[in-house]
C-alpha positions in Angstrom: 87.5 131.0 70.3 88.0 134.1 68.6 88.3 136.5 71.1 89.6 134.9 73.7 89.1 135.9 77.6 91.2 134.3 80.7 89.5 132.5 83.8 90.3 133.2 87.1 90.9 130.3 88.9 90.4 131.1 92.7 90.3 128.8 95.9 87.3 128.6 98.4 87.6 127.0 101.7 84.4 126.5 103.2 86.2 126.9 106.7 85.5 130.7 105.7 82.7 132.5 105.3 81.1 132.3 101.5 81.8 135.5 99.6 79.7 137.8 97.2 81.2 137.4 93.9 81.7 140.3 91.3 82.2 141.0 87.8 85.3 141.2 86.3 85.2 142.4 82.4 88.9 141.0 82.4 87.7 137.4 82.9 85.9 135.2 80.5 84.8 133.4 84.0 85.8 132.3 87.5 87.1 128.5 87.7 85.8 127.9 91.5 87.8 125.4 93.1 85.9 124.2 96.7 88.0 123.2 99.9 87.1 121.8 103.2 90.0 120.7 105.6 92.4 120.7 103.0 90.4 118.5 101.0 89.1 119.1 97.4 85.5 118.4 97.1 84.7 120.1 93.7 84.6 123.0 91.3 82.4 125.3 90.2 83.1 127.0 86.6 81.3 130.5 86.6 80.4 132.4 83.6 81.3 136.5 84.2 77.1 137.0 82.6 76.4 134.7 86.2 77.9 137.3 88.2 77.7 139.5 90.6 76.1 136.6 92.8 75.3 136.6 96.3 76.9 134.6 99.2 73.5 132.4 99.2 72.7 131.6 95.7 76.6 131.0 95.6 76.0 128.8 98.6 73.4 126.7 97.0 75.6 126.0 93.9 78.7 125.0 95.7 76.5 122.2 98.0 75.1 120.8 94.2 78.9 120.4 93.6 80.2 119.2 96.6 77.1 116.5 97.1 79.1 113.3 95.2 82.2 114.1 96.9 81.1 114.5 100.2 78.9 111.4 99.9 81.7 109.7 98.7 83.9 110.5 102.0 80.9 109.6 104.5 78.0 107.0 102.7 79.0 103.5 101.9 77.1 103.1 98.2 76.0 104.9 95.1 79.2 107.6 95.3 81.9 105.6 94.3 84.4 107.6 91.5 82.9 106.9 88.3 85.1 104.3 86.8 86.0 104.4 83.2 83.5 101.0 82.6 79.9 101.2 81.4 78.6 99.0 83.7 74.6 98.5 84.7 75.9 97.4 88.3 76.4 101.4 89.1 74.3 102.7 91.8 73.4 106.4 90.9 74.6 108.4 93.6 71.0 109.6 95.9 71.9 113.5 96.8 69.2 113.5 99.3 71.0 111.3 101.2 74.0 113.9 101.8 71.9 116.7 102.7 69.9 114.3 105.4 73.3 114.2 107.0 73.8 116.0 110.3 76.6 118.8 109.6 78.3 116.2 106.6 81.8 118.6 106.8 82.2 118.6 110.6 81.6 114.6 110.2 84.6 114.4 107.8 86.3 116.7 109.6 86.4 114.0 112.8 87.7 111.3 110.2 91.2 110.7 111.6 93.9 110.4 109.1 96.7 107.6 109.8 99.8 107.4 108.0 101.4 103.8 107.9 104.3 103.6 110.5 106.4 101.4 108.4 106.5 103.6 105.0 109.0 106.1 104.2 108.5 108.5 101.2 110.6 109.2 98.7 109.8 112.8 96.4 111.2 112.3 93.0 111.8 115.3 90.4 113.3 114.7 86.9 113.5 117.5 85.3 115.7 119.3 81.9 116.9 122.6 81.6 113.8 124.1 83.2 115.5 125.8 86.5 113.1 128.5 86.7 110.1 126.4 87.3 112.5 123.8 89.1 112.8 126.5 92.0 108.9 126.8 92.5 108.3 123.4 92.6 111.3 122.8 95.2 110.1 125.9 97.5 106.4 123.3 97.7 108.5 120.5 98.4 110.2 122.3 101.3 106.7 123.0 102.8 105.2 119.4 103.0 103.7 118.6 106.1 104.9 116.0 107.8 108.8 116.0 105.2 108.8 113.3 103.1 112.0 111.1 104.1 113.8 112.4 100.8 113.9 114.8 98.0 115.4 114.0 95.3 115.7 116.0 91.7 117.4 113.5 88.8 118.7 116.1 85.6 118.2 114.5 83.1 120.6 115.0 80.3 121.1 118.7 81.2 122.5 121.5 78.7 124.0 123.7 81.7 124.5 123.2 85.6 121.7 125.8 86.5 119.5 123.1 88.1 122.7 122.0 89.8 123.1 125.6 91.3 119.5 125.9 91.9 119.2 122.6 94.0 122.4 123.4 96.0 121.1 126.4 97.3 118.1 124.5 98.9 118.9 122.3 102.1 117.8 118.8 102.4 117.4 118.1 98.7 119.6 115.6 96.8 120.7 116.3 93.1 121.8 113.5 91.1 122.6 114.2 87.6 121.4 111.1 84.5 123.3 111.6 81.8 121.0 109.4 79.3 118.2 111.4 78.0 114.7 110.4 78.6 112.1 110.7 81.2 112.1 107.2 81.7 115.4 106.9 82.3 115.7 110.0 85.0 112.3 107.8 86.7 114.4 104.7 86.8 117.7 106.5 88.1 114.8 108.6 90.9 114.2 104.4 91.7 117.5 103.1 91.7 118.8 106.5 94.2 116.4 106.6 96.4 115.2 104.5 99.5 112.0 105.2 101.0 109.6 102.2 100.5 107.4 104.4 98.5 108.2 106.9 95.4 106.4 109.7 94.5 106.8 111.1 91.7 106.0 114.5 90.4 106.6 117.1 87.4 109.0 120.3 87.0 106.1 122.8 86.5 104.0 121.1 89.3 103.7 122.8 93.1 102.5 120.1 95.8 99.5 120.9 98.2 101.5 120.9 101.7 99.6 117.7 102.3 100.3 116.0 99.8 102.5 113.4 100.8 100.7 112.0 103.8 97.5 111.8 101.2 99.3 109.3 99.7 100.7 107.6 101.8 97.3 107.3 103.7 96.4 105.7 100.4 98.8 103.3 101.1 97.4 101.8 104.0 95.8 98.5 102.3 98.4 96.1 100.9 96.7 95.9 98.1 97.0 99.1 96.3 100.5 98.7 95.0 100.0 102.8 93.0 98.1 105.5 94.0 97.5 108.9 91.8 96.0 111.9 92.6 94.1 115.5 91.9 96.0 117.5 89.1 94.5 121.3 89.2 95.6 123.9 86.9 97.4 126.1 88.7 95.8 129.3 86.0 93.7 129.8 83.6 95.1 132.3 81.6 95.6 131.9 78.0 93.5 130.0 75.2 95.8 127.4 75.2 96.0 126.2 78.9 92.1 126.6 78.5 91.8 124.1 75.7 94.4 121.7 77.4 92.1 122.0 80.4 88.5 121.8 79.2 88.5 120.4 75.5 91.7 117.3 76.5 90.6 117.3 79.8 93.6 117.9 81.6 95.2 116.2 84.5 92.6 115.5 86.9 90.1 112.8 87.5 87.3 114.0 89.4 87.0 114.6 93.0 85.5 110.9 94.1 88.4 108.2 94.9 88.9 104.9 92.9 89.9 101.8 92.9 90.9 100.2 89.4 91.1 96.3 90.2 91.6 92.9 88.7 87.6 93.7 87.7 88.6 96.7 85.7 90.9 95.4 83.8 89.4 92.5 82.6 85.9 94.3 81.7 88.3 96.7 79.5 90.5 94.1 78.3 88.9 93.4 75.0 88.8 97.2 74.3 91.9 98.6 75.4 92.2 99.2 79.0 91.8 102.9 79.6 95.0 103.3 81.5 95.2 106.8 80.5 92.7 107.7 82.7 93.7 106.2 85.6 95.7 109.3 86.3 99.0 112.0 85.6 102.8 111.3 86.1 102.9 114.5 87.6 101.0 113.1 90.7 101.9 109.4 91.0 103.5 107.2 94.1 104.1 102.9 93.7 105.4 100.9 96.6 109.1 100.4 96.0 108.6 96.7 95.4 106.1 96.5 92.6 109.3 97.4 90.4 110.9 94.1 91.6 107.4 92.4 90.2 107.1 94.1 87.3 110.2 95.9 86.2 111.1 99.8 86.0 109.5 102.7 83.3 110.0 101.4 80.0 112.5 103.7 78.6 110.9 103.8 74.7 108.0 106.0 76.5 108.1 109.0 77.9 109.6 112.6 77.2 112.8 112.3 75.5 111.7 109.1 73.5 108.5 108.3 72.3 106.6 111.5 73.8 105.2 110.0 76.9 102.3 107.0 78.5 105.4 106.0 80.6 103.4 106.3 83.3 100.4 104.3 82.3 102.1 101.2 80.4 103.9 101.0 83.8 100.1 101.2 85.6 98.8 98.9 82.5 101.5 96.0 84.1 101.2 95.9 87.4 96.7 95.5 86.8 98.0 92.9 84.3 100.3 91.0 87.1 97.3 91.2 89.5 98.0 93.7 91.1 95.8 96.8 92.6 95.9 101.2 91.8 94.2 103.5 93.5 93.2 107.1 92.6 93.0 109.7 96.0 91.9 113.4 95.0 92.9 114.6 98.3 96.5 114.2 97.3 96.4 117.3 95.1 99.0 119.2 92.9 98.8 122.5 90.8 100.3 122.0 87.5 101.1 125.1 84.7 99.9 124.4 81.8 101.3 125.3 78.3 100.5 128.8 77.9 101.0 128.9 74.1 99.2 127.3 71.1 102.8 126.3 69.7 103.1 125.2 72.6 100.4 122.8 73.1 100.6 121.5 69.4 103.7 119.6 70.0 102.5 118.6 73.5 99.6 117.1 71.9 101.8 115.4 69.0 103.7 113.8 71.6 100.6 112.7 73.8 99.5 111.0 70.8 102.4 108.9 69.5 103.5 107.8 73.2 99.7 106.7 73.5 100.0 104.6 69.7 103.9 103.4 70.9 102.3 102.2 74.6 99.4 100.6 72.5 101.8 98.8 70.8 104.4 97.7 73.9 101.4 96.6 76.1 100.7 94.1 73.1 104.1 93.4 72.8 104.3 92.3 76.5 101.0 90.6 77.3 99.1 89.6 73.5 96.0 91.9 74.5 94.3 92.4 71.4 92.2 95.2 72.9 95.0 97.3 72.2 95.0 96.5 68.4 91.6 97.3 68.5 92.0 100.8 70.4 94.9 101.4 67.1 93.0 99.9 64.6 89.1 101.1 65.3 88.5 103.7 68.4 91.1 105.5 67.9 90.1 106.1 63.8 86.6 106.7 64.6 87.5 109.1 67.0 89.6 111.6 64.8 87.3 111.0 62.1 84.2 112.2 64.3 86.2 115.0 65.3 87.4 115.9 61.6 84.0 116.2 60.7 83.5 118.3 63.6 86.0 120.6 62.3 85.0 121.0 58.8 81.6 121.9 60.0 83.0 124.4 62.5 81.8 122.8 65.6 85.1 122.1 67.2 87.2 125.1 68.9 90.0 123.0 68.7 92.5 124.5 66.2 93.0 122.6 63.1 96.2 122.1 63.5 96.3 121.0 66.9 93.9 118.3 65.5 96.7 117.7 62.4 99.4 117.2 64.9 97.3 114.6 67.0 96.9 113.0 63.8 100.7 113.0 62.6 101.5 112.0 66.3 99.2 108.6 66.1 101.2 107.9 62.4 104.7 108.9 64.4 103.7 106.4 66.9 103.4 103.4 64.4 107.1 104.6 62.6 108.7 104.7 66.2 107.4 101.6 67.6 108.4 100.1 64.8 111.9 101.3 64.7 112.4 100.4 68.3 110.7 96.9 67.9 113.8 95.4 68.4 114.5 97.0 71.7 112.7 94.7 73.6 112.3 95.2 77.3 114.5 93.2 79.6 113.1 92.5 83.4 114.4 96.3 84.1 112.4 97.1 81.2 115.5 99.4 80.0 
């Protein structure tokens, strides 16, 4: 990516009429994301040589994209989110099916939404010196529709008191200041704060969709889904970097069609590593307040701060290993900002990678699942050789040394585990 062009990234609700679209010489392309009723049913990603287009060809492609998420809102089989399992039991999804439907958006329209009576929500922020994009994400907070029962932002560490002045001039939002550094340790102060019988968590440099909240706490209705996640979008498209973050690593998000990831799952995966990286972000995450009595708070060796991060999954990884039930809901949706520099994105990719390797290594610690050894040991090599190849035969527009720092992050991961070995998890996992 020599020359590199930005994407526009533009919202279309279908409640409106569908426009014309034109050229832009400014744009590499459009990134068309597709609403109806404040739910996301898909994207369309439009090369500037496709344009201009007319309302009815643009019509035509946006019912192709829609067609396995709508089918998954109104028909029983065959349009089920894709689970990360290769399993011949998968019914392909039959996109004649949708389009037999009688007016399939008014029908989901008419789909009532019902919160739970007895749940209260809890909004968790950690964040460090990052005020600026502190005050953005608090002004989305504000606007949540029905209020959550808290907000609560937990600085973690902090090098100044400007998120202390930026939270005190916003009403209804609680600041409480963690003086140990670490991600997981601000989470685990958010926990021991707050009292809503469900936490959600979310990022700094995120801003929530006004509906949000009730999306996943609608999610919450079964017992038996003891974490939900939800939609990440990127909030722009604008520089090579948050381009490569969001269509060579494949960013936040997890597809448009929900999921449930079950004692099933996690034994089909077991022998290979259970994917629990892709079960979801941190930046769009809620658990029912008593799974931490089950299975114990974020470990604090993971996370940003520590090991780099996979705080959030080893915590998902537990509570499928205790029994229990997660749930991934792409109508709960947040726009997150990127990294918008290469330097940028090299360290966040170093850090991915040895939080992944230390997680890897924890989940073994705690439960003797050799499918993690085997992710370390033989998927995970294979992979970076296959895309070192790739690289010196110039078929990769990943950066080299994005793909270095990946590599130095997976050894990192192996030194720090190692060096925090001793510090064994108690029940609180601290």
């Amino acid at each position: 990516m020599n020359s590199f062009k930005p994407w526009k990234v533009l919202h279309l609700d279908l409640s409106d009429p569908i426009p014309d679209l034109n050229a832009n010489d400014h744009y590499q392309g459009l990134y068309l994301v597709i609403f109806w009723a404040n739910i996301p049913l898909g994207h369309l990603e439009l090369q500037m040589a496709q344009l201009p287009m007319v309302a009815s060809e643009l019509r035509n492609l946006i019912l192709q994209a829609i067609a396995p998420s709508v089918g998954s809102h109104l028909l029983k089989t065959g349009f089920q989110g894709e689970l990360p399992i290769d399993s011949p039991k998968t019914i392909p999804p039959d996109l004649t099916e949708v389009l037999a439907l009688e007016k399939p958006l008014e029908l989901m329209r008419s789909q009532t939404v019902t919160l739970p009576t007895e749940s209260s929500v809890s909004v968790i922020v950690c964040t460090r010196d990052r005020p600026h994009a502190l005050k953005d994400c608090l002004r989305s907070l504000q606007a949540l529709d029905p209020p959550p029962f808290e907000v609560l932002v937990i600085d973690n560490a902090p090098s100044s008191d400007a998120t202390y002045q930026i939270v005190a001039q916003m009403p209804n939002i609680r600041y409480v200041k963690e003086p140990r550094s670490g991600l997981s340790a601000a989470r685990n102060r958010g926990i021991q704060e707050s009292r809503g019988s469900i936490l959600a968590f979310t990022d700094d440099d995120v801003a929530v969709h006004p509906h949000w909240t009730a999306r996943l706490q609608q999610a919450f209705s079964e017992p038996r889904i003891l974490a939900v996640t939800g939609l990440v979008l990127p909030t722009q498209l604008e520089t090579e970097s948050q381009f490569l973050f969001e269509k060579s690593f494949g960013g936040f998000g997890q597809g448009y069609r929900s999921k449930e990831f079950d004692s099933a799952f996690f034994q089909t995966m077991q022998g290979r590593g259970v994917p629990v990286w892709r079960m979801g972000a941190g930046a769009n995450m809620a658990f029912r307040r008593s799974i931490f009595e089950k299975v114990g708070e974020f470990d604090q060796r993971l996370g940003a701060g520590r090991s780099g991060c996979s705080e959030d999954s080893e915590l998902w990884y537990r509570i499928l290993a205790e029994g229990g039930h997660c749930y991934y809901e792409p109508k709960a949706v947040v726009f997150h900002t990127h990294r918008t520099d290469l330097a940028s994105l090299k360290s966040q990719m170093y850090q991915y990678m040895r939080g992944h390797v230390t997680a890897l290594l924890i989940q073994f610690e705690h439960y003797r699942h050799w499918g993690n050894l085997r992710r370390l040991g033989i998927a995970l090599p294979r992979y970076y050789l296959r895309r070192t190849i790739a690289q010196l035969l110039n078929r990769s527009r990943i950066p080299a040394e994005i793909l270095s720092a990946e590599i130095r992050g997976c050894l990192a991961g192996l030194l720090f585990y190692w060096q925090n070995r001793q510090s064994r998890s108690n029940t609180n996992h601290e």
